[in-house]
N, C-alpha and C positions, 0 to 999 in steps of 0.2 A: 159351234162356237165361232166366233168373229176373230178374222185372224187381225194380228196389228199389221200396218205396212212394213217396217222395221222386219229385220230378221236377226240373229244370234249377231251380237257383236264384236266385231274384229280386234286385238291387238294390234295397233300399228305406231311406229313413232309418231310421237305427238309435237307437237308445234306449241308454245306456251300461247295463250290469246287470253288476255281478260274482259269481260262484258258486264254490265248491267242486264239483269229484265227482271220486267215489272216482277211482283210477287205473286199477282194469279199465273203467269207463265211459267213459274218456275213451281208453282204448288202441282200443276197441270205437269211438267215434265218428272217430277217426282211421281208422283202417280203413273205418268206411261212408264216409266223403268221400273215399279214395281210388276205393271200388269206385264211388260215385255218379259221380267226374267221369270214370273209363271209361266207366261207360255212358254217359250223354250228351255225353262228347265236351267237358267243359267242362276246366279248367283247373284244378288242385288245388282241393280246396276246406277251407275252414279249418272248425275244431270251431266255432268263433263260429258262422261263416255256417251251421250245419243246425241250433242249435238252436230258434231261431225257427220256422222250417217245421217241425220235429219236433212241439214242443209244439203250435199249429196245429193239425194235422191230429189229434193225439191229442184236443185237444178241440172239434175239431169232426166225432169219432168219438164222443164218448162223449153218448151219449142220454141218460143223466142229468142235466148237464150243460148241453144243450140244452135239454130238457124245464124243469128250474129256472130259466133265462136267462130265458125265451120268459114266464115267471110272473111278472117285477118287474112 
């Protein structure tokens, strides 16, 4: 089985943020939080609750990003 990058997601206080995105992005995150809370077993998970850990993990992947941080 293909694991998702994501892993069981966290409680944590949340920050209010409101966004747009397009409607395929948001039809495409509805679907990864369906297939997220099959695999682990957790309980629907809403588009709110993955963007936080999405973004996250995106930039604490991107070595550019890291590299310029690590310089203030």
């Amino acid at each position: 089985m293909t694991k998702l990058r994501l892993g069981p997601i966290e409680n944590d206080k949340p920050v209010r943020l409101t966004i747009e995105l397009p409607a395929a992005v948001h039809r495409d995150l509805v679907e990864y939080g369906r297939l997220l809370a099959r695999e682990s077993g957790q309980a629907e998970i809403a588009v709110a609750k993955l963007i936080s850990p999405m973004l996250a993990r995106f930039m604490g992947a991107d070595r550019g990003f890291r590299k310029l941080r690590g310089e203030r």
